[in-house]
DOPAFI-20630 format. One line per 10 residues: number of its first residue (from 1); their letters; for each residue x, y, z of C-alpha. Coordinates in steps of 0.05 Angstrom, whole numbers. Layout:
N
NUM = a = X/Y/Z  ...
This chain:
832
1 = xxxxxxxxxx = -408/405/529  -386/463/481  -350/442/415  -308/481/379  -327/478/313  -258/494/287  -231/433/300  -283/398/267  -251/435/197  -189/433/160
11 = xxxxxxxxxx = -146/494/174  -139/554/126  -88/551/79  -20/580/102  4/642/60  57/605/31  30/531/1  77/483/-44  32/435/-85  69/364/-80
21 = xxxxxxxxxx = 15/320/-129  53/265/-114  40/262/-36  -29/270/-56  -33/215/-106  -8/174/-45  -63/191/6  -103/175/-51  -78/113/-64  -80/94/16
31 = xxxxxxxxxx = -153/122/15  -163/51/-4  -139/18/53  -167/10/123  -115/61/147  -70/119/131  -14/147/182  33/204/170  83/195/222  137/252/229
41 = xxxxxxxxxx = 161/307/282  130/378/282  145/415/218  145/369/171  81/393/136  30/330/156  -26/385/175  -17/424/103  -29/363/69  -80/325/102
51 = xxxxxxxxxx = -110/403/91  -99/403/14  -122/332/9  -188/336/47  -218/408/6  -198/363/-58  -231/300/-36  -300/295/-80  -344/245/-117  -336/177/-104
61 = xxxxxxxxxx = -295/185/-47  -336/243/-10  -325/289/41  -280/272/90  -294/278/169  -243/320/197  -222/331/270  -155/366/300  -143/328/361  -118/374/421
71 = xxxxxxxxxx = -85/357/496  -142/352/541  -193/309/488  -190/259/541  -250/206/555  -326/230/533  -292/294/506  -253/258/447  -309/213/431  -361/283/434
81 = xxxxxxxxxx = -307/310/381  -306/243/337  -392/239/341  -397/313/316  -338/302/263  -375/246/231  -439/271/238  -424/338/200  -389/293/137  -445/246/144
91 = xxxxxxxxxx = -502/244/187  -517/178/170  -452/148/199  -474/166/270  -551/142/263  -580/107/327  -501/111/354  -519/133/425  -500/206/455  -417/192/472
101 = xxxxxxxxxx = -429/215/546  -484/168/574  -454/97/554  -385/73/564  -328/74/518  -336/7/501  -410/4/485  -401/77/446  -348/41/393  -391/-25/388
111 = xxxxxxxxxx = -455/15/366  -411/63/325  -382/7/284  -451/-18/273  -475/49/242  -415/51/198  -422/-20/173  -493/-2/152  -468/58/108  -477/55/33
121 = xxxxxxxxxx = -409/77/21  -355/81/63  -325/145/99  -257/175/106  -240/204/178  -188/257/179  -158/263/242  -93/309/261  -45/300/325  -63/239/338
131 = xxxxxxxxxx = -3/236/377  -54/277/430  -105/211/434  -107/164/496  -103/96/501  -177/89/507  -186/133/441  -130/94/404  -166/28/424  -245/51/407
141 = xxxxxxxxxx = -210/76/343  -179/8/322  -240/-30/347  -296/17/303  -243/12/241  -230/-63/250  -305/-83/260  -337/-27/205  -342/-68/154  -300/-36/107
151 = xxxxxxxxxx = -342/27/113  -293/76/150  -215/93/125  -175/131/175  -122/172/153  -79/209/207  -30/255/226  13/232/283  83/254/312  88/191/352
161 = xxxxxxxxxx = 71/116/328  5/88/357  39/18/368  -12/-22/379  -60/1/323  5/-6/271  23/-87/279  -44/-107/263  -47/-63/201  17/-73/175
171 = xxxxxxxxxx = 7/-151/180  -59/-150/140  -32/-102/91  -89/-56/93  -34/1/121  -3/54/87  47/114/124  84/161/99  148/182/139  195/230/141
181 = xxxxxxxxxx = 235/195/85  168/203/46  150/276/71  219/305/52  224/361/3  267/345/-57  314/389/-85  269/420/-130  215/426/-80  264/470/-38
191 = xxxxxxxxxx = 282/514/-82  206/526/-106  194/542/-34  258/595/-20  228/628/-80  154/629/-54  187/666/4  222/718/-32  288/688/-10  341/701/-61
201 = xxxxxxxxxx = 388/644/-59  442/622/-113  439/547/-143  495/527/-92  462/561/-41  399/512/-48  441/462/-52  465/474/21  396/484/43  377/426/20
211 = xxxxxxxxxx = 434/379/45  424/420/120  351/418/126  352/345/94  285/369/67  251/390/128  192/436/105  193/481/168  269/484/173  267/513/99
221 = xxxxxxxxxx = 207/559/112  254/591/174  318/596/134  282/634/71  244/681/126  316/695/154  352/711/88  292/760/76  323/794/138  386/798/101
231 = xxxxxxxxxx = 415/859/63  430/814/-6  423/744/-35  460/686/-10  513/666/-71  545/617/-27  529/559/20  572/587/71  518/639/74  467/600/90
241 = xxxxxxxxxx = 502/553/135  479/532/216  403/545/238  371/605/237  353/628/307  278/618/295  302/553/272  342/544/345  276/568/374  233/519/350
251 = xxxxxxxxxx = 267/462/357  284/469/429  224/495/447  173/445/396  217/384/408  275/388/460  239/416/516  181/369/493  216/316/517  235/277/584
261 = xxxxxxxxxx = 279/307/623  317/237/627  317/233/531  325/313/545  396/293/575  420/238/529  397/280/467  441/330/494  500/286/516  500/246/447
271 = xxxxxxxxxx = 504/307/400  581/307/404  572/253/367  550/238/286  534/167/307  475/134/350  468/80/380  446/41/447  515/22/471  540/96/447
281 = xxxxxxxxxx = 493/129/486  509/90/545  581/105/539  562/173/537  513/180/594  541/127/648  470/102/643  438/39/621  374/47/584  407/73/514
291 = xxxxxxxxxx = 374/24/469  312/46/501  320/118/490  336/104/414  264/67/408  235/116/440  266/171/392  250/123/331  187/117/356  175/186/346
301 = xxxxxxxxxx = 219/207/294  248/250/332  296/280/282  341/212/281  355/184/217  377/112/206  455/99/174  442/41/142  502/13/180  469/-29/216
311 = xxxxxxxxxx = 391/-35/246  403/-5/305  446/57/283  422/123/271  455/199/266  416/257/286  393/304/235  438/357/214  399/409/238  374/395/301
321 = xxxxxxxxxx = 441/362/309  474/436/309  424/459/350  432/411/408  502/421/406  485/489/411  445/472/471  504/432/500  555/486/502  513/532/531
331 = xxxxxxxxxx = 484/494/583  544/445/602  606/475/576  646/432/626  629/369/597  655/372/532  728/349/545  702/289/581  640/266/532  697/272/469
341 = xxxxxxxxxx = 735/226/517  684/170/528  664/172/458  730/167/435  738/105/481  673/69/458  694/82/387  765/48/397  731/-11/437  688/-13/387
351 = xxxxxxxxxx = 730/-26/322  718/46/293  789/83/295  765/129/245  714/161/299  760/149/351  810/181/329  760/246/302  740/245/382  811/244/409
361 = xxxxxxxxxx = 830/303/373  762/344/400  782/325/476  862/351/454  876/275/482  946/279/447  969/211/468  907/163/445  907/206/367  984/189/363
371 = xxxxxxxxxx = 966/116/385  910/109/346  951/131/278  1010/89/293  975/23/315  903/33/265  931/74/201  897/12/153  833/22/182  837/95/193
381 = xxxxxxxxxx = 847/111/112  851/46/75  782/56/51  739/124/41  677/129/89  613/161/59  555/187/90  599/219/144  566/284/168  621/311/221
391 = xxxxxxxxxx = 670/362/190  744/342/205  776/373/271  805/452/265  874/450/277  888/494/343  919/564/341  975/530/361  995/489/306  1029/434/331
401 = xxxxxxxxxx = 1097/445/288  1138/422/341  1097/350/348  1101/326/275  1068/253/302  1008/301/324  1009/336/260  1000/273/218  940/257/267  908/313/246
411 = xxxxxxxxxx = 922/302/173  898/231/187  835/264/198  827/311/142  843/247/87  766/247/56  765/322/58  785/380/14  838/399/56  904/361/50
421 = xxxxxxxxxx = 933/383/130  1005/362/105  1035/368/45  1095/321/18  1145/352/47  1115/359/122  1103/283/108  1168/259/100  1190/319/158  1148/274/200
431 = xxxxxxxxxx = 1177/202/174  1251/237/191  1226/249/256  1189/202/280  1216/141/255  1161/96/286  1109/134/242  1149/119/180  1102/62/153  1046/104/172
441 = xxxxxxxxxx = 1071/165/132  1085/117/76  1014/89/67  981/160/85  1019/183/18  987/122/-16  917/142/16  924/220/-12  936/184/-86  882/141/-84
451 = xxxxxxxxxx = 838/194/-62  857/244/-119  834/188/-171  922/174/-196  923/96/-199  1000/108/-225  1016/137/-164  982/81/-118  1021/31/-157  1084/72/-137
461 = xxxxxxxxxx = 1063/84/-70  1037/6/-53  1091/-28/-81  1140/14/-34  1108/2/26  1105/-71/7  1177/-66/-8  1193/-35/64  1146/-75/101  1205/-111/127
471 = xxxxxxxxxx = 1245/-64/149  1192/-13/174  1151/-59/216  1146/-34/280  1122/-67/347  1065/-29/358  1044/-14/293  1000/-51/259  1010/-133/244  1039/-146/167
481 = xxxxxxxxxx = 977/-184/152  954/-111/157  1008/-82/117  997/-124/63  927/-132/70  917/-52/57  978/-46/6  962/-108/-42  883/-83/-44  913/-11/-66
491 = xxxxxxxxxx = 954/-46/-125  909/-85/-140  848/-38/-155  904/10/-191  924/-46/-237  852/-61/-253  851/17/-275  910/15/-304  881/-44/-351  930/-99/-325
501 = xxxxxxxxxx = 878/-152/-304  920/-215/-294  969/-176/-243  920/-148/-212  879/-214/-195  944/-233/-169  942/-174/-120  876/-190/-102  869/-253/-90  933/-247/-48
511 = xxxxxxxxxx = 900/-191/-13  838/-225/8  878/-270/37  912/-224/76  852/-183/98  820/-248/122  885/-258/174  885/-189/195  807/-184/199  801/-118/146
521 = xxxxxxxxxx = 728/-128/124  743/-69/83  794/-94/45  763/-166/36  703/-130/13  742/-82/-48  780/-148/-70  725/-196/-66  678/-151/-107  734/-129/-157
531 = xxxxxxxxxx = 754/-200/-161  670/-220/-174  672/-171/-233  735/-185/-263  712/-270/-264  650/-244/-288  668/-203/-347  723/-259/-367  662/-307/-370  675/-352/-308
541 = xxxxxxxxxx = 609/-350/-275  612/-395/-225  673/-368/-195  639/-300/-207  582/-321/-161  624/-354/-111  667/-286/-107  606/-249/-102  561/-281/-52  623/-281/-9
551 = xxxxxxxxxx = 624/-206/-13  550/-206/16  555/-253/73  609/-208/94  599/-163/154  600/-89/127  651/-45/149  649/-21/224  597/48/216  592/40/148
561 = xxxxxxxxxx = 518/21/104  518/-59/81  524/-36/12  592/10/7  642/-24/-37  602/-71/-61  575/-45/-127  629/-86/-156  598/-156/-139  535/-132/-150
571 = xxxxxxxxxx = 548/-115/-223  589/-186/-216  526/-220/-203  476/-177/-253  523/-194/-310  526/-281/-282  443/-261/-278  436/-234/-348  476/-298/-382  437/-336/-349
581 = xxxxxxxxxx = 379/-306/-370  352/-288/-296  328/-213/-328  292/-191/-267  343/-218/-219  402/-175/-261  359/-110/-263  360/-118/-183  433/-128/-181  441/-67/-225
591 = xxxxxxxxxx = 394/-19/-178  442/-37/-114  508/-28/-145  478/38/-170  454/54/-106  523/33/-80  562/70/-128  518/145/-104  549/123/-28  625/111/-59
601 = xxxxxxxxxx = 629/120/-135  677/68/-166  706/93/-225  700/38/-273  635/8/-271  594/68/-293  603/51/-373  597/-26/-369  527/-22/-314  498/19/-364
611 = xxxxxxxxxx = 517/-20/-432  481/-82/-395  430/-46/-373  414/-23/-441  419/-97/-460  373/-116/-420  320/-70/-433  319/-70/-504  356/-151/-520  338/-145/-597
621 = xxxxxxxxxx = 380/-86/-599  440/-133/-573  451/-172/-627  432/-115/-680  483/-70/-656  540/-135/-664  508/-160/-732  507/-88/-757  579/-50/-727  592/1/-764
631 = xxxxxxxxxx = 638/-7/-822  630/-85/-817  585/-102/-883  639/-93/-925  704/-133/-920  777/-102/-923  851/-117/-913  836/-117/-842  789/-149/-822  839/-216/-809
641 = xxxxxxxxxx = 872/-167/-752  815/-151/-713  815/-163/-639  775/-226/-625  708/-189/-603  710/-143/-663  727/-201/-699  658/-243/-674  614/-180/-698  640/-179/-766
651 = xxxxxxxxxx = 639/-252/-771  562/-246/-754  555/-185/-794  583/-227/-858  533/-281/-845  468/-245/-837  501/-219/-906  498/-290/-932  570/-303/-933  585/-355/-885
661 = xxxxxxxxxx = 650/-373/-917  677/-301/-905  649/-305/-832  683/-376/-805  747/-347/-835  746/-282/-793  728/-316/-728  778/-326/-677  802/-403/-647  749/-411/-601
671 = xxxxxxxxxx = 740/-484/-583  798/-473/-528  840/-409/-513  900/-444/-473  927/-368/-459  864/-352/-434  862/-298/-486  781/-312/-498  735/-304/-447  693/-366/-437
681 = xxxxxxxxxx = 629/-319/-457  661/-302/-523  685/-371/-542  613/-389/-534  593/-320/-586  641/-339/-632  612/-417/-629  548/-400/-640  568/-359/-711  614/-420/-726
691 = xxxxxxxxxx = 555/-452/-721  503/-422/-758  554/-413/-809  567/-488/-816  482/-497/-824  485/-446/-878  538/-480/-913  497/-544/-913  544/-580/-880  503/-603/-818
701 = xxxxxxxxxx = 535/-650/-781  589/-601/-769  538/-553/-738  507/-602/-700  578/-625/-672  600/-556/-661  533/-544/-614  543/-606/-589  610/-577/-562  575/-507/-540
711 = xxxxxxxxxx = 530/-540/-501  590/-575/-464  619/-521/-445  555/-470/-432  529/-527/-378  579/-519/-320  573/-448/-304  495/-445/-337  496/-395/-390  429/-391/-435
721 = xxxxxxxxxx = 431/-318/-460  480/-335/-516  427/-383/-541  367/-355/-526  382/-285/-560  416/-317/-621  353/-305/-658  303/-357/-707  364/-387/-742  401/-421/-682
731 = xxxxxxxxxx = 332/-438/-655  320/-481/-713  380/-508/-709  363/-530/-630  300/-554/-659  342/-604/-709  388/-623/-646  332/-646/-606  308/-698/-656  382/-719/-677
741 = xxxxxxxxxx = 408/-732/-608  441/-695/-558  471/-719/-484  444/-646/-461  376/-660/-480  329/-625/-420  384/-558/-430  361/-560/-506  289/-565/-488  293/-510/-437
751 = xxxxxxxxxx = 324/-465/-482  278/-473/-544  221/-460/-496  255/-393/-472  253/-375/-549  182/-379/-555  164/-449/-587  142/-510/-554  206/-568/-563  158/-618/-575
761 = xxxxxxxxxx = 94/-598/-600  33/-646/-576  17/-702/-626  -23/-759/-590  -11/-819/-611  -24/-895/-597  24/-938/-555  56/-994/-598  32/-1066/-599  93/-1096/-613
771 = xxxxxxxxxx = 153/-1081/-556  221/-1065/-576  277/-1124/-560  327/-1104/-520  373/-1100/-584  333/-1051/-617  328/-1011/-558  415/-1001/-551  399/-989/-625  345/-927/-620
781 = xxxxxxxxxx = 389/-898/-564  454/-891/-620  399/-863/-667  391/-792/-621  458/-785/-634  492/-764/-692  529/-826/-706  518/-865/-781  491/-935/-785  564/-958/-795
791 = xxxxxxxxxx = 590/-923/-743  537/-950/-696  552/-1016/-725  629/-1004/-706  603/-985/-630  563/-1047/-620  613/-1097/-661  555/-1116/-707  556/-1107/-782  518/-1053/-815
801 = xxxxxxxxxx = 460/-1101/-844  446/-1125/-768  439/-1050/-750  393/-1034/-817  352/-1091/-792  348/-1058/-734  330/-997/-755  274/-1022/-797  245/-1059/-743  244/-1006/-705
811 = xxxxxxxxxx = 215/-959/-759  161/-1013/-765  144/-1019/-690  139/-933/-686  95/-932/-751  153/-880/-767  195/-871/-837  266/-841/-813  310/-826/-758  287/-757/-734
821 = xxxxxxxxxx = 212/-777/-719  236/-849/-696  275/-809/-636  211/-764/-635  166/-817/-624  206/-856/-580  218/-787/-531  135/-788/-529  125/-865/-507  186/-846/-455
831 = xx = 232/-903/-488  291/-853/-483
């Protein structure tokens, strides 16, 4: 048999190479592991850097074995290939292995595995389109990795996933694959690689190749070599929008032609489309094997990319979307009209107006876009949709001036876009004449303001159509449940802006409600989250949590990712986390309402995500920054007027000054705020100083009352932070609580053991020989506490000599000399 010895090398480098260290740094890392899989589609640059990789590979790692696997390696042939691959890295590896043609498959990968186990080192295996292997090589391959002993790593280049080799892998851990997700050029990368090419592109020109090729190498490779054709640079994105025709080229030709005739047809079919999914493609081919075609296509990563909606939805990319819609026209013009239809049904079935009505307006279907605005107009704009890829609908040549309800349909469409499709006036032309689109019209002018960021105007605009809900309701417009649902969420979140909290929990809690009758997941979701953060930031964790987790177990919004609108409760639960003192659990919380907030920004969590996440990565600098405000070290006429938290720091800055007289006068009423006025979280600040203060001042049986009383009203909703960041003096001051008495005694000893001591430090001693009487045990229980000995007295109607006989006795019997080591030593022979 002749080999070609080409395929037993890496190929030359290609004239135009991009370093990306950090792809190689992760074959490097995976080198470590039994296997290695790129898995992507054709152009996404697996071959260039399995190439780059393997001429770098030296030392302790060696030189790899490399083989580019073509159709027709089939049987002996692929296993001739694989012999002379390892033999040229390492002769060694194939040793008393027998020639691949005169035993069987089996017995070949039995004695091969036995050669590599016997290796001194182990041996990487490059090889490239796997995708071409057959099940017999695929199985020979996972039996000589699996029974090498460790001596051979396989690291391959794949378009399509080798199932069964993968589950076994990925359940032992000893996998590692980059994807397309993985394989993607950034940003930066793009733009490094337009220039390479000579392409002269402006900065919002690489944005838009960026965004269109979604960081497929090949796709930005094509695009730079047809700009080079072009007379000057691109200064706009418009320039450089759609595929090039090399671009159109390869992708039919490399992966649409590629295909079955039977995916060929649903790829095609589905493109009118910016959503994929089993039932969709059904709907859209009158066939029944959609869910089937979408594994397939995942399998392969065949230019779909997940939503995040929900497992099983996907969107093609943008690119190869355009060009199979390209693909579509040309080839089936006719069916156009009718696949807008169907998807437009399936959408409205499906509890996605927003699409629905997007599809209506492609097929010209008049009557279902003016139906879908009057009876859906709360789910078509009550809440902003990100991620969505389709461009609104052109309005025809033909405006429709003479069908306003039409008019606002397209408008309907355009609300997330730049382009406004009616202006005020039109909008109310459209009320006057169409009466049954009046409470439609009204809330669309409420969508616009929310939109353009004017929280005065949504107040305006909400509390109208709540006004005219009444009298606008219309019988086959949407339910009032709806209408109120959509309107008090609106006021809600533009009272919260406007800064007028307790009106605003009003609106949401009543909107919730609503939402929950009229089944708006949206809308429970923005008032559930908003409603999290505001209980959080006032302190109430427990109902912070409760708001919160409700937010998550709610279904996301129909074609929307899990995680839009709830940054919210997220931050809701990483503030509950960090007083609580669960660091690593409020850093996670953080990460997904940032992640959240990229999908949909909210405009008012930016400033306070980022002040706790400073907290929490640097917690000394806390309580620095409130001991040391700026301007608080000295005193003035106004300090007395300070708001209450402004009011807490100076206190604390006057008593790290010494002065704990100056701080208890400048520190709010804190022990209860009737008015609400304090949040729970700064009561417990402003406790904390009043205690320290009181220690300072010598006069400890205050402080130890007035913790006493923090600790009462930290337990119910669990906060620890306040305590455990306090610092040395407040620990000492637990420390002295422990051995005094406290009815919170395991929450004291938890929390001096988060500060860094242990609560009761080790001291063996003997058991006593003399038990304590019943007496003197109802006796050493008042002793933990902070009561006198004629107080006690007065609690167990005894006179104060009985209770001094007591306590001697019990001094005696504990071979102890006062109260605080009595309690001690009774705590260590488990007597209380």
């Amino acid at each position: 048999m002749v080999l070609l010895l080409a395929k037993l090398a890496p190929p030359p480098r290609p004239a135009y190479f991009l370093e990306r260290p950090h792809l190689r740094k992760a074959l490097d890392h995976g080198a470590a592991r039994t296997l290695t899989l790129l898995i992507a589609p054709a152009g996404w640059g697996k071959t260039t850097l399995l190439r780059s990789w393997a001429r770098t590979l030296a030392g302790e790692l060696g030189t790899p074995a490399w083989l580019s696997v073509e159709p027709g390696d089939r049987g002996s042939q692929f296993r001739a290939y694989l012999h002379a691959a390892l033999r040229t890295a390492c002769p060694g590896a194939v040793a008393g292995v027998p020639a691949p043609g005169a035993v069987s498959a089996r017995t070949y990968f039995e004695h091969l595995a036995a050669g590599l186990s016997r290796l001194s080192r182990p041996i990487i295996l490059i090889l490239d389109d796997l995708q071409e292997a057959d099940e017999e090589a695929l199985a020979g391959l996972e039996f000589a990795v699996g029974h090498a002993s460790g001596k051979l790593h396989l690291v391959a280049g794949t378009q399509v996933e080798p199932t069964q080799m993968l589950q076994r892998w990925r359940l032992s851990g000893d996998l590692t694959e980059l994807r397309v997700r993985e394989l993607a050029l950034t940003r930066d990368e793009t733009a490094e690689l337009l220039r390479m090419h000579g392409a002269a592109v402006a900065t919002d020109a690489v944005d838009d190749v960026w965004a269109h090729t979604e960081g497929w190498p090949a796709g930005v490779r094509l695009i730079a070599l047809d700009l080079l054709d072009r007379p000057g640079p691109a200064d706009s994105a418009g320039e450089v929008a759609g595929a090039p025709n090399a671009a159109v080229d390869y992708l039919v030709t490399e992966v649409l032609e590629k295909r079955l005739s039977s995916i060929r047809e649903a790829l095609l079919r589905s493109s009118v489309t910016d959503q994929l999914s089993g039932g969709l493609i059904d709907a859209l081919t009158g066939r029944t094997d959609g869910a089937a075609v979408l594994a397939d296509l995942n399998r392969s990563d065949t230019y779909v990319v997940p939503t995040g909606a929900t497992p099983t939805t996907h969107r093609f990319h943008r690119m190869f979307r355009d060009v199979l819609r390209a693909e579509l026209a040309r080839r089936h013009p006719d069916l156009l009209v009718p696949l807008h239809r169907r998807a437009a049904a399936w959408f409205a079935a499906s509890g996605m107006p927003r699409p629905a009505l997007r599809h209506a307006l492609h097929a010209g279907d008049r009557d279902a876009a003016v139906d879908l605005v009057q009876r859906c107009w709360p789910w078509l704009g009550a809440a902003e949709h990100p991620g969505e890829t389709d461009a609104w609908v052109p309005v025809p040549t033909a405006a429709p001036d003479d069908d306003p309800a039409l008019a606002l349909a397209y408008a309907a469409d355009r609300l997330d876009q730049d382009e406004p499709g009616l202006g005020d006036d039109a909008l109310m032309a459209v009320a006057d004449r169409c009466p049954p689109l009046r409470q439609a019209v009204d809330a669309f002018q409420m969508f616009r303001a929310q939109r353009s960021g004017d929280p005065v105007a949504v107040y305006a605009a909400a509390g109208w159509l709540l006004d005219q809900m009444d009298s606008a309701g219309e019988p086959h417009g949407p339910g009032a449940d709806a209408v109120a649902a959509v309107a008090l969420t609106a006021r809600g979140a533009a009272q919260l802006e406007l800064g007028s909290v307790a009106d605003a929990e009003e609106d949401l809690s009543s909107g919730w409600s609503a939402a929950e009758q009229a089944g708006l997941h949206c809308q429970q979701m923005i008032c559930a989250s908003r409603l999290a953060l505001v209980r959080a930031e006032r302190g109430e964790l427990s109902a912070a949590h409760h708001a919160a987790e409700a937010v998550r177990r709610l279904a996301p919004c129909p074609g929307q990712a899990p995680t839009v609108h709830c940054a919210h409760a997220h931050l809701a639960l990483a503030i509950v986390d960090a007083q609580r003192d669960l660091v690593p659990d409020a850093l996670a919380h953080l990460d997904v309402a940032a992640r959240a907030g990229e999908l949909l920004p909210p405009p008012d969590i930016a400033a306070p995500a980022a002040r706790l996440r400073g907290q929490l990565h640097d917690s000394a600098a806390i309580h620095a920054a409130r001991r040391r405000p700026p301007g608080y070290r000295q005193s003035g006429p106004g300090d007395d007027q300070r708001e209450p938290g402004s009011a807490v720091n100076a206190a604390r800055a006057h008593l790290d000054d010494g002065d704990p007289t100056r701080a208890l006068e400048l520190l709010p009423t804190w022990e209860s705020s009737p008015d609400g006025a304090l949040g729970l979280g700064l009561r417990l600040e402003a406790g904390v100083v009043a205690a320290l203060a009181h220690r300072a001042s010598g006069h400890r049986r205050e402080a130890a009352r007035l913790l006493e009383s923090l600790l009462r009203m930290a337990e119910p909703d669990g906060y620890r932070r306040v305590f455990t960041r306090a610092g040395p003096p407040l620990r000492d001051l637990l420390l002295d609580h422990l051995d005094s008495g406290t009815a919170y005694w395991t929450t004291v000893h938890s929390l001096i053991g988060a500060m860094g001591v242990p609560a009761r430090p080790p001291a063996p001693r003997p058991a006593i020989s003399v038990p304590l009487t019943d007496r003197e045990l109802t006796v050493l229980r008042y002793l933990q506490s902070i009561l006198s000995n004629g107080e006690i007295a007065a609690e167990m109607t005894v006179s104060v000599n009985t209770v001094k006989t007591h306590v001697r006795s019990i001094y005696r019997k504990l071979d102890t000399n006062h109260r605080r080591e009595a309690v001690r030593r009774a705590r260590e022979l488990h007597l209380l």
